[in-house]
Every structure is written in structure tokens, then in C-alpha cells.
SEMIDO-853276 format. One record per residue: x, y, z of N, C-alpha, C, CB in turn. Coordinates in steps of 0.05 Angstrom, whole numbers, padded with zeros to 5 digits, always signed. Glycine has a CB too. Layout:
residues N
ATOM     n.c1     n.c2     n.c3    ca.c1    ca.c2    ca.c3     c.c1     c.c2     c.c3    cb.c1    cb.c2    cb.c3
ATOM        X        Y        Z        X        Y        Z        X        Y        Z        X        Y        Z
...
This chain:
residues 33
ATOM     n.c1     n.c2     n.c3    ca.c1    ca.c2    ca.c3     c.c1     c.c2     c.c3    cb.c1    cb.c2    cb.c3
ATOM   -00800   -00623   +02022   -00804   -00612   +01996   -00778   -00615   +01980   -00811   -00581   +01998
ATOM   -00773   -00644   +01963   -00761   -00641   +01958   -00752   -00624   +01929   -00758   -00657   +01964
ATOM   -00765   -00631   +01923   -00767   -00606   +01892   -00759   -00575   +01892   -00801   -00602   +01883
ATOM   -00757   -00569   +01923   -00750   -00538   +01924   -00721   -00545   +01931   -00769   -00516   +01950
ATOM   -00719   -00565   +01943   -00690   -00557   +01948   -00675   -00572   +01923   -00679   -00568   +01979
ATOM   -00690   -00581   +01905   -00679   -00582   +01873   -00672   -00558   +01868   -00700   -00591   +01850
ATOM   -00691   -00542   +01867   -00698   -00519   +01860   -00665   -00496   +01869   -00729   -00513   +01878
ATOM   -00664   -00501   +01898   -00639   -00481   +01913   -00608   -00498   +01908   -00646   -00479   +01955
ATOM   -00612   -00530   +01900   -00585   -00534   +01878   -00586   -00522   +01860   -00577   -00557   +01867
ATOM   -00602   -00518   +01846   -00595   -00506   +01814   -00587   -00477   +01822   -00625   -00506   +01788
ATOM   -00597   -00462   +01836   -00589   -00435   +01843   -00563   -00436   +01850   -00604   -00423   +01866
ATOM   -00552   -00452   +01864   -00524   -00458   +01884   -00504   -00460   +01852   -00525   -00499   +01911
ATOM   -00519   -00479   +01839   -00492   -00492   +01814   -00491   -00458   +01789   -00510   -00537   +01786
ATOM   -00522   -00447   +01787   -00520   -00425   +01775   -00505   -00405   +01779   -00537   -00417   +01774
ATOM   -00500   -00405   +01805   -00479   -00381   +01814   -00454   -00387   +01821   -00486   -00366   +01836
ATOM   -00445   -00412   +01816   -00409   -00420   +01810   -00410   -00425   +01775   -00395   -00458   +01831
ATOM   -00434   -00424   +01764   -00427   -00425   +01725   -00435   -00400   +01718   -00447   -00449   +01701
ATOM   -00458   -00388   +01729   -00462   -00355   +01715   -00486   -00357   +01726   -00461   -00345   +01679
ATOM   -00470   -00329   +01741   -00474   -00308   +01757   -00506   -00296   +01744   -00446   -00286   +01757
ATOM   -00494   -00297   +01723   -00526   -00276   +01704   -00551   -00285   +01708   -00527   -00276   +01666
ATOM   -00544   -00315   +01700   -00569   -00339   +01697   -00587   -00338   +01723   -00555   -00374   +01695
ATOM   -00566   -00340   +01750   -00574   -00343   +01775   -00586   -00323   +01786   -00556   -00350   +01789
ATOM   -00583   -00295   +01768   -00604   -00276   +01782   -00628   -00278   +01768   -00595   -00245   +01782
ATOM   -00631   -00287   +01739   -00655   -00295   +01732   -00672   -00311   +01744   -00653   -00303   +01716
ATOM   -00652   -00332   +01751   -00668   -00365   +01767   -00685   -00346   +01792   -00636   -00398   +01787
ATOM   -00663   -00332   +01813   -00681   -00322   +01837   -00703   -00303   +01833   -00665   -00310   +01857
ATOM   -00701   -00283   +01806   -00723   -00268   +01804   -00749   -00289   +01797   -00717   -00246   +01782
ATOM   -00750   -00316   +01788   -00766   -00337   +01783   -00772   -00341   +01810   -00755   -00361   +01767
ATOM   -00754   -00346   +01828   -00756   -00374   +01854   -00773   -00344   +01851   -00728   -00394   +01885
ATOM   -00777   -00320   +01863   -00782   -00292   +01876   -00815   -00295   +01864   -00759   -00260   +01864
ATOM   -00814   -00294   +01840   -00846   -00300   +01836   -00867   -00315   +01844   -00851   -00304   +01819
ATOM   -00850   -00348   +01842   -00865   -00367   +01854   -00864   -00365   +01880   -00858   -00391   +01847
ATOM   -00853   -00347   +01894   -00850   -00354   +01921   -00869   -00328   +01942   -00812   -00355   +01926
């Protein structure tokens, strides 16, 4: 699957640029998931 682990870079790079963004992104990954 590669698309999810697209998915868990962008989380990884969100939370060394902002922190804020990256709790948004996981409350997303959290829905779809």
C-alpha cells in the first residue's frame, strides 16, 4: 500500500514543519482509518 505510506510521510514531514497541521492530518488518517 503504497499510498498509505505516502500518506505516514506527509504526517512524518507535518510534524518537523507544524505540529498543528499534523494533528489535523491524523484526525483525517483517524477517520479514514
Amino acid at each position: 500500500e503504497q499510498s498509505h505510506d505516502g500518506l505516514v510521510a506527509a504526517v512524518y514531514i507535518a510534524l518537523v514543519y507544524d505540529f498543528d497541521r499534523a494533528q489535523v492530518i491524523l484526525d483525517l488518517l483517524n477517520t479514514y482509518a
